[in-house]
C-alpha positions as CSV (number, residue, x, y, z in Angstrom):
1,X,-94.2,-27.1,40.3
2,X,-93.6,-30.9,41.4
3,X,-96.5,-32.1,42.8
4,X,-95.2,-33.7,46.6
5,X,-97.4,-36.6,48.0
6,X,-100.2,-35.3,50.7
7,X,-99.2,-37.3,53.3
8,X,-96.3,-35.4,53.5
9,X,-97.9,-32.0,53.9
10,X,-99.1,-30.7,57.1
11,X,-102.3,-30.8,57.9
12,X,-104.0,-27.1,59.5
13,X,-106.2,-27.4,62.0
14,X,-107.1,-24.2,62.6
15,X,-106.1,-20.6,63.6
16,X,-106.1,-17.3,65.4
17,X,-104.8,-13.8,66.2
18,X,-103.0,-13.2,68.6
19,X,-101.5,-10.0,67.9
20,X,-102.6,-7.7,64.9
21,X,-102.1,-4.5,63.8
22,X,-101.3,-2.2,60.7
23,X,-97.7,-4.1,60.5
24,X,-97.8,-7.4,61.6
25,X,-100.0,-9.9,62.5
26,X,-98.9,-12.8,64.7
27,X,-101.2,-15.9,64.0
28,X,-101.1,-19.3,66.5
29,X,-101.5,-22.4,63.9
30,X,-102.9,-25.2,65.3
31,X,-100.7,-28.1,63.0
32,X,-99.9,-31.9,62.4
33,X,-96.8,-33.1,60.7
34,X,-97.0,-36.3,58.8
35,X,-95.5,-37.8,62.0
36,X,-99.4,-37.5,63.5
37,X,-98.1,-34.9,66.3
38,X,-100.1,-32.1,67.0
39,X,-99.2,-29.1,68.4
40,X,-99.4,-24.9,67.9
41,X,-96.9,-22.9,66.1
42,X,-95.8,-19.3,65.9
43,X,-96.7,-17.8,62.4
44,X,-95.5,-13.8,61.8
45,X,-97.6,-12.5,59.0
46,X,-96.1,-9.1,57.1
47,X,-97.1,-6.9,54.2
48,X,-96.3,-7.8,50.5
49,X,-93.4,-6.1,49.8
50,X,-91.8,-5.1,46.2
51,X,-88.1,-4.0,45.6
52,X,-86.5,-2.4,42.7
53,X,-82.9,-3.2,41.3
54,X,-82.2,0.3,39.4
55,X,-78.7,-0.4,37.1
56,X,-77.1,2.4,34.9
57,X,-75.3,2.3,32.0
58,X,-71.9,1.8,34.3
59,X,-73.4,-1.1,36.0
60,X,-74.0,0.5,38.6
61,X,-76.6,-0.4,41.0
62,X,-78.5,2.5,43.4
63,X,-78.9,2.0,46.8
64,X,-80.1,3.5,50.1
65,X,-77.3,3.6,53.2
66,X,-79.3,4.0,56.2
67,X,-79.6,2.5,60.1
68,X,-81.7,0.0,61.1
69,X,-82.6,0.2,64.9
70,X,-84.1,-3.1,65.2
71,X,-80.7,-4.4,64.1
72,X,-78.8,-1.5,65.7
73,X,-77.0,-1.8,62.2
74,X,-76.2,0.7,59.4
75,X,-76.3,-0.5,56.0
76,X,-76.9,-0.8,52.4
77,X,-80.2,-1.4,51.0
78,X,-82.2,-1.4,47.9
79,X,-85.1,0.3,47.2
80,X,-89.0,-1.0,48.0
81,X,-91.7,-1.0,49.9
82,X,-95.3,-2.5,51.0
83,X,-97.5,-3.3,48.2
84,X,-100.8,-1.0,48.7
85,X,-104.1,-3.1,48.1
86,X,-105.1,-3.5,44.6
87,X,-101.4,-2.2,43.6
88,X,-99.5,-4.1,40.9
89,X,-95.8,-5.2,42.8
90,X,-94.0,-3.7,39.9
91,X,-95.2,-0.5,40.0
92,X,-95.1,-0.6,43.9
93,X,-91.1,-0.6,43.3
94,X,-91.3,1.9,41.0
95,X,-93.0,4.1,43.0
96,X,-90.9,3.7,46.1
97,X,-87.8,4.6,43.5
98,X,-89.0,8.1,43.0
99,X,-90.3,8.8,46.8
100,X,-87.0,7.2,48.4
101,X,-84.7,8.1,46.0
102,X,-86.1,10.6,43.2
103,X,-85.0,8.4,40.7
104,X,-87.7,7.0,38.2
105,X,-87.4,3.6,36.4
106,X,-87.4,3.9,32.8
107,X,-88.9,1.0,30.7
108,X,-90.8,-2.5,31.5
109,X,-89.3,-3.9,34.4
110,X,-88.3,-7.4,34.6
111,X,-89.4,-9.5,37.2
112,X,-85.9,-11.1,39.0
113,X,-88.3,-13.6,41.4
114,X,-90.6,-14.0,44.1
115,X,-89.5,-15.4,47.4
116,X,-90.2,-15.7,50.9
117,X,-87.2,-15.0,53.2
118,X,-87.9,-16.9,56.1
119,X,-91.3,-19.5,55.5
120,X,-90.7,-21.8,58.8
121,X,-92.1,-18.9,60.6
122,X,-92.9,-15.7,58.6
123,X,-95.4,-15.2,55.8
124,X,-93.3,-12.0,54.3
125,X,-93.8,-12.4,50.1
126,X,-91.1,-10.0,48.6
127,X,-90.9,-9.4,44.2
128,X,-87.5,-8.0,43.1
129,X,-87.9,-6.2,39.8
130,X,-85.1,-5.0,37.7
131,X,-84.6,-1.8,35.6
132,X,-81.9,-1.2,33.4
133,X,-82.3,2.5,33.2
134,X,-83.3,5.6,35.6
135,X,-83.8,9.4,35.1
136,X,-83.8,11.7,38.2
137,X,-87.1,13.8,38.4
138,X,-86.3,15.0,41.7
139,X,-85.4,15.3,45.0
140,X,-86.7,11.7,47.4
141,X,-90.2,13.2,48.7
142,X,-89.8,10.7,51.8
143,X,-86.8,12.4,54.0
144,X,-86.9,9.1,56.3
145,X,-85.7,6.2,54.1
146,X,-82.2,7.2,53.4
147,X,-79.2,8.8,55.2
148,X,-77.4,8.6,51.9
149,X,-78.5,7.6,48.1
150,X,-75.5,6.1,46.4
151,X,-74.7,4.3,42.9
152,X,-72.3,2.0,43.5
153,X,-70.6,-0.5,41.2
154,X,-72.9,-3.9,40.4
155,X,-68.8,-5.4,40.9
156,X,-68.6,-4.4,44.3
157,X,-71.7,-5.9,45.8
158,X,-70.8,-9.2,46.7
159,X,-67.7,-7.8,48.9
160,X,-70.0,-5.5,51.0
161,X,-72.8,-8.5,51.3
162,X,-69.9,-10.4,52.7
163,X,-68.9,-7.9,54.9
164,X,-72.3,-7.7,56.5
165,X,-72.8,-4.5,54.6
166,X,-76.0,-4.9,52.7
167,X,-78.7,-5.3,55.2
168,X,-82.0,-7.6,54.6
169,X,-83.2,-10.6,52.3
170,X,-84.8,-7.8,50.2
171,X,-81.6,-6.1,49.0
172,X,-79.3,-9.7,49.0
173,X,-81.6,-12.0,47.5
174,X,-81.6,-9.8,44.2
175,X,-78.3,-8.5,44.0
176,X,-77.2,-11.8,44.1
177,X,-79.9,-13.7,41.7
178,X,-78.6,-10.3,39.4
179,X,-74.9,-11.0,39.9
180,X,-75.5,-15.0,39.8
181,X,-77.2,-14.7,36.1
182,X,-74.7,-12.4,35.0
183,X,-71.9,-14.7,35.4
184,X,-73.7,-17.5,34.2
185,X,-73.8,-15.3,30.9
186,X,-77.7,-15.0,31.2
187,X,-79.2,-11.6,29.5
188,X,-82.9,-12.8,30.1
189,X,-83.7,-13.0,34.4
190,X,-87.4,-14.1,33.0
């Protein structure tokens, strides 16, 4: 990582709660850019979260279709969840697979990347994981997640992401890191 000059960095003077529960904390940051301002600033605070990309041997990528009411949007999504305490992100996606889905990742997964989706304002750290093969064990033990599960071509994924289709950082961020190392003729996303 390139090391930045400190001056630049913003200096945190301290913080507090002002709303916290099991979901979401919202902290009020007491800060100084390098300009020498001071002032407070809004910072959301959400659970880790871990996604799986599950691929077939078509290329075929599984996802969740399912409504969103915060958004009042249906959508296409891929599978995760919120990293329990102590629990290893991969195996945090891999469970979520077989409770949303019934579909269990076969193999090492590999790890696509870490990101934040929106870091002015929210502290939300999301790790996309990849498996290249699946076997159904069952029937998705968490009736809630999906209105539909659905394999759909790895192809056909950038025309529904334009089409406002797939719904969340979480689902478009590693779909198109996926598709974007694919056509750059990369096998390895580590």
């Amino acid at each position: 990582m390139t090391e930045y000059p400190k001056e630049l960095r913003w200096k945190v003077h301290g913080e507090r709660a002002i709303y916290d529960n099991q979901w979401v904390r919202l902290n009020l940051v007491d800060v100084e850019p390098p300009d020498g301002s001071r002032f407070e600033h809004h910072v959301v605070k959400l659970h880790h979260v871990a996604v799986a990309l599950l691929l077939n041997e078509r290329e075929e990528v599984l996802t969740l279709w399912r409504y969103r009411f915060a958004v009042d949007q249906w959508g296409y999504e891929l599978i995760g969840g919120l990293v329990e305490e102590g629990e290893d992100p991969a195996a945090t996606a891999a469970r979520e697979a077989v409770e949303e889905t019934g579909w269990r990742p076969v193999g090492e997964p590999e790890h696509m990347a870490t990101f934040q989706p929106l870091p002015g304002m929210v502290d939300a750290p999301v790790n996309a994981y990849i498996w290249r093969n699946a076997e159904k064990v069952g029937e998705p033990t968490d009736g809630e997640e999906a209105a539909r599960i659905e394999w759909i071509p790895i192809d056909r994924m950038l025309e529904l992401i334009k089409r406002g289709e797939v719904l969340g950082s979480g689902a478009i961020v590693p779909l198109l890191f996926y598709l974007a190392s694919r056509n750059a003729g990369s096998a390895d996303l580590g």
